[in-house]
C-alpha atoms as a printed R data frame, in Angstrom:
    type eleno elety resid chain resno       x      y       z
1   ATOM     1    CA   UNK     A     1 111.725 84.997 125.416
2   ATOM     2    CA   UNK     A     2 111.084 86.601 122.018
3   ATOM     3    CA   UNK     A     3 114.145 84.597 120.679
4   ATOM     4    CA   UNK     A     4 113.216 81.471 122.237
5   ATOM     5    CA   UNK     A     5 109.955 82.002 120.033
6   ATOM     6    CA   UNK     A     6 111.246 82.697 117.148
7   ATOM     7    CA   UNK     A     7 113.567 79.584 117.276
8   ATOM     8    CA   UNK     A     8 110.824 77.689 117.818
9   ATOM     9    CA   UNK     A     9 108.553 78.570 115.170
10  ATOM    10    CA   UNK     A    10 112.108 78.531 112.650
11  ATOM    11    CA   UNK     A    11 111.855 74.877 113.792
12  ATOM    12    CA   UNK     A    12 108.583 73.882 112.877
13  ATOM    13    CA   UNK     A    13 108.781 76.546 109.556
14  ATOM    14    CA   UNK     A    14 112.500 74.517 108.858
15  ATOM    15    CA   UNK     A    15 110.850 71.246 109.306
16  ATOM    16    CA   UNK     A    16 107.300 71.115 108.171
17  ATOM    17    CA   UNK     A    17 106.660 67.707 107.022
18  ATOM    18    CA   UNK     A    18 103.353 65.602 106.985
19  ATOM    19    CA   UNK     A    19 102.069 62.906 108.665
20  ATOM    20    CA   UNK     A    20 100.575 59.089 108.015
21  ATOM    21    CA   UNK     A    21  96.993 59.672 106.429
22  ATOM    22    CA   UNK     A    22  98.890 60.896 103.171
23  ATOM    23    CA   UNK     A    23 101.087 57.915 103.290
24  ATOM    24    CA   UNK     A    24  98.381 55.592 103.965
25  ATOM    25    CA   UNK     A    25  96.128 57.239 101.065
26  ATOM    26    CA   UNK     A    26  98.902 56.819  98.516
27  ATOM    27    CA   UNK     A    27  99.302 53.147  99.229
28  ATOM    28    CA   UNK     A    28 102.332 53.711 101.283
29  ATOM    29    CA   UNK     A    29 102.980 51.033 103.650
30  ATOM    30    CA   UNK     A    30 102.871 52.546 107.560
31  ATOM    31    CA   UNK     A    31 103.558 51.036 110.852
32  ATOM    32    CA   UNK     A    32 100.484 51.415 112.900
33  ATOM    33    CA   UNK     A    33 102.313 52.628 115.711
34  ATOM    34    CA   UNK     A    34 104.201 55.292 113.945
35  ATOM    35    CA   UNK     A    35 101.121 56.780 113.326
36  ATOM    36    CA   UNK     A    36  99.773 56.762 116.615
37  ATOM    37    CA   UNK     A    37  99.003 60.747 117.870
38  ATOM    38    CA   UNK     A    38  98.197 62.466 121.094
39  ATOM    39    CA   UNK     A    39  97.313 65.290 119.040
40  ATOM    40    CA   UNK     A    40  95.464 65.606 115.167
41  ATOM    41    CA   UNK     A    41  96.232 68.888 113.712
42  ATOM    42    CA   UNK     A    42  94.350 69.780 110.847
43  ATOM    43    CA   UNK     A    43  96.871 71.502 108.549
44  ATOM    44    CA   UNK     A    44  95.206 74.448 106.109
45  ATOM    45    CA   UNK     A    45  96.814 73.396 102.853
46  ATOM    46    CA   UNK     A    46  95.423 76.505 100.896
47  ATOM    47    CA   UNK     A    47  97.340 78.900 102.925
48  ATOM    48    CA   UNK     A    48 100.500 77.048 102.637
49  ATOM    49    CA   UNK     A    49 100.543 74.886  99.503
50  ATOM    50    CA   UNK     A    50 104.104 74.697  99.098
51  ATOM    51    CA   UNK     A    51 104.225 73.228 102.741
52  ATOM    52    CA   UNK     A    52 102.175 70.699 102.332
53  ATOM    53    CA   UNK     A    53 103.617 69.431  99.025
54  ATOM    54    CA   UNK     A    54 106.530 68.682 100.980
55  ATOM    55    CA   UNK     A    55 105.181 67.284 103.715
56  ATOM    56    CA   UNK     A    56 103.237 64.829 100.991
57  ATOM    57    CA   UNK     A    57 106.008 64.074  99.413
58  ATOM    58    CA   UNK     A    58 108.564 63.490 102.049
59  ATOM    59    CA   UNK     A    59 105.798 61.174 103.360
60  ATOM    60    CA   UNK     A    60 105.501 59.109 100.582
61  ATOM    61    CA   UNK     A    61 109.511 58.848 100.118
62  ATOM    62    CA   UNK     A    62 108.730 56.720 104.188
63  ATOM    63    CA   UNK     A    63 109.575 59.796 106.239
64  ATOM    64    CA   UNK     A    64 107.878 59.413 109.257
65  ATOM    65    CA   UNK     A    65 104.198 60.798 109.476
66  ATOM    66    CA   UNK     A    66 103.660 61.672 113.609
67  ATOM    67    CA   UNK     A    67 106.203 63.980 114.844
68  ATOM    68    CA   UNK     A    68 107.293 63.436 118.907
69  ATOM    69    CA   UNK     A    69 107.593 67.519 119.995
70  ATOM    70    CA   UNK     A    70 111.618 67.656 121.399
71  ATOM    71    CA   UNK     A    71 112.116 71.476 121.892
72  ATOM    72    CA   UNK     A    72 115.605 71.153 123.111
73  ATOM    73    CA   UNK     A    73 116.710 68.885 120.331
74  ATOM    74    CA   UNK     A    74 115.681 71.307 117.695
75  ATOM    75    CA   UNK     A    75 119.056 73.026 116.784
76  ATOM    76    CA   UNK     A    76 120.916 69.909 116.969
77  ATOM    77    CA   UNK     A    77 118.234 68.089 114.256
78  ATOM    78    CA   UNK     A    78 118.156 71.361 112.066
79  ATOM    79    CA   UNK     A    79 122.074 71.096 112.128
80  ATOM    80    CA   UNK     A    80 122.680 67.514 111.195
81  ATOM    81    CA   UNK     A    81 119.363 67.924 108.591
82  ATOM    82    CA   UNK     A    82 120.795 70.959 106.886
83  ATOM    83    CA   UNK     A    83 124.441 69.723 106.769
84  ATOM    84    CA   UNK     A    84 125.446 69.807 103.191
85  ATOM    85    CA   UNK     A    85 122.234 71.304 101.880
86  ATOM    86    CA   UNK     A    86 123.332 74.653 100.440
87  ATOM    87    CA   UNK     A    87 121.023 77.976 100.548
88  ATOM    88    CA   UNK     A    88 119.390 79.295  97.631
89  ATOM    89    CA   UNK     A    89 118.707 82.592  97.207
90  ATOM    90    CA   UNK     A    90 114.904 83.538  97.367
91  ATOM    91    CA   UNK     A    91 113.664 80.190  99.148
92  ATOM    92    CA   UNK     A    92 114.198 78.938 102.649
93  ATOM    93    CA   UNK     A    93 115.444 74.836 103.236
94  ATOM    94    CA   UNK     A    94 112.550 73.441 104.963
95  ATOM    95    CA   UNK     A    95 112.590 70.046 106.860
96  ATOM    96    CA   UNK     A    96 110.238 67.164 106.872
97  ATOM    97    CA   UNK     A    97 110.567 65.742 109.861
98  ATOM    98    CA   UNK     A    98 110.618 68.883 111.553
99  ATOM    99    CA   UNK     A    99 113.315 70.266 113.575
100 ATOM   100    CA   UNK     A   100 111.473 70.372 117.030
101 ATOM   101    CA   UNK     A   101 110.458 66.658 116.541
102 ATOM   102    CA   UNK     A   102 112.650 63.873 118.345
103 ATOM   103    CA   UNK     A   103 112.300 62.155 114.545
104 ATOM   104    CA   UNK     A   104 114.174 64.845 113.021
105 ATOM   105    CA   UNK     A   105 117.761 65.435 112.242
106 ATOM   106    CA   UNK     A   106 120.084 63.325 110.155
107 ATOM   107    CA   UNK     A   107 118.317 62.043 107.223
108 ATOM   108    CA   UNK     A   108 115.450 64.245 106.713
109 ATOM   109    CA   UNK     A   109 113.872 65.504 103.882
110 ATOM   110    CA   UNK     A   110 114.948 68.900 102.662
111 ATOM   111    CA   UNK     A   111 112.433 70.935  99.855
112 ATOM   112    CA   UNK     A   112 113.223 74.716  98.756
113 ATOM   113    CA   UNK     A   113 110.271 76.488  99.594
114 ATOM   114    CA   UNK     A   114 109.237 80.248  99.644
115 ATOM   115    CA   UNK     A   115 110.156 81.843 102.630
116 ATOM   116    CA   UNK     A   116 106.464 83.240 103.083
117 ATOM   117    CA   UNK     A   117 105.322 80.021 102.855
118 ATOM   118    CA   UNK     A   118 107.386 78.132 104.915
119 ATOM   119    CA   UNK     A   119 107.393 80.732 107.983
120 ATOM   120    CA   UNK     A   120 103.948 80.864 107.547
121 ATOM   121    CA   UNK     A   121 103.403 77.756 108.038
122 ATOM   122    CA   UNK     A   122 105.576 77.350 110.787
123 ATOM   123    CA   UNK     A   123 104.396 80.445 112.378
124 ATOM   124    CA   UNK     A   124 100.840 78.469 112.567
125 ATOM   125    CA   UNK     A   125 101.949 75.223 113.348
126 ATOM   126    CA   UNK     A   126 103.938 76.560 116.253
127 ATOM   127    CA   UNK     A   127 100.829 78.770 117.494
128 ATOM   128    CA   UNK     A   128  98.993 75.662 117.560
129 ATOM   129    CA   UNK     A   129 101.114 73.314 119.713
130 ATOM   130    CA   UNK     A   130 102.538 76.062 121.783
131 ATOM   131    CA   UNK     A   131 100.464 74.753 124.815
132 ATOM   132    CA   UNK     A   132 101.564 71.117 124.602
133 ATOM   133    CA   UNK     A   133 104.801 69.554 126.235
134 ATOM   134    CA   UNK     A   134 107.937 67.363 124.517
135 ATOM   135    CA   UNK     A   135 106.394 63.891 124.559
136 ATOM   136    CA   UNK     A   136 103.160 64.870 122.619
137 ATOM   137    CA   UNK     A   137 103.057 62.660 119.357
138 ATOM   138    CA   UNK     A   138 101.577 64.648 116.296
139 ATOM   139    CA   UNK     A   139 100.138 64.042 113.451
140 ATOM   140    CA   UNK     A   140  99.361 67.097 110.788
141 ATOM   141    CA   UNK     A   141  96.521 66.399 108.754
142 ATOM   142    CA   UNK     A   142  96.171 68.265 105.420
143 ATOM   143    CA   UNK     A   143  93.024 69.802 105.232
144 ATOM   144    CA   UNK     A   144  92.236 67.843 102.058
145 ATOM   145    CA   UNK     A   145  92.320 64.977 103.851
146 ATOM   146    CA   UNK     A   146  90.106 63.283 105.958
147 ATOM   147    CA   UNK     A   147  91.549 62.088 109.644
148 ATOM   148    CA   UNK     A   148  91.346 58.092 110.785
């Protein structure tokens, strides 16, 4: 069970990535429906800046901004996202889309981040949505900005 947690949380850490208000805000065309959430999760930017760069920023490159929870997908997506990606020492790979999300995978944005960062962030993110099932649509707001 521990490992099952851990995998999980490596998944959201791996593939933090945020959602359609920042896209929107920057002028960044979105489909309405992409942006559609069960669940707004107010993302605390000051605790995890690097984080939520990346999320930004893979946002406004058009990666998706609502993430659709797939547990059981989450190895395959971190796979096919980190394929070709190398390590570097001192800073994990993390993912926008996340792993855990049916969006993620092939194609996603990778950003080196600081491993304290990144964990903690997915640490939090993964405490948050622990509760809800694969299906739930997300959307991570950074605290900075305000939700639609």
């Amino acid at each position: 069970m521990k490992v099952k947690r851990i995998l999980f949380i490596l998944a959201f850490l791996l593939g933090l990535g945020y959602f359609g208000l920042f896209a929107e805000q920057q002028g960044v065309p979105t489909d309405s429906a992409a942006t559609q959430a069960d669940v707004i999760l107010h993302f605390p930017r000051e605790r995890y800046p690097e984080t939520a760069q990346h999320i930004r920023s893979a946002i406004e490159k058009g990666q998706p901004a609502v993430c659709t929870i797939d547990r059981k997908a989450a190895d395959k997506h971190r796979e096919e996202s980190l394929s070709g990606i190398p390590t570097k020492r001192g800073y994990d790979r993390d993912e926008w889309p996340m792993a855990m999300c049916k969006e993620g995978g092939k194609g996603a944005d990778i950003a080196y981040v600081s491993p304290s960062d990144n964990r903690g962030a997915g640490s939090w993110i993964a405490n948050q949505l622990e509760d809800y099932p694969d299906g739930t649509r997300v959307q991570i707001v950074i605290d900075d900005q305000p939700a639609h």
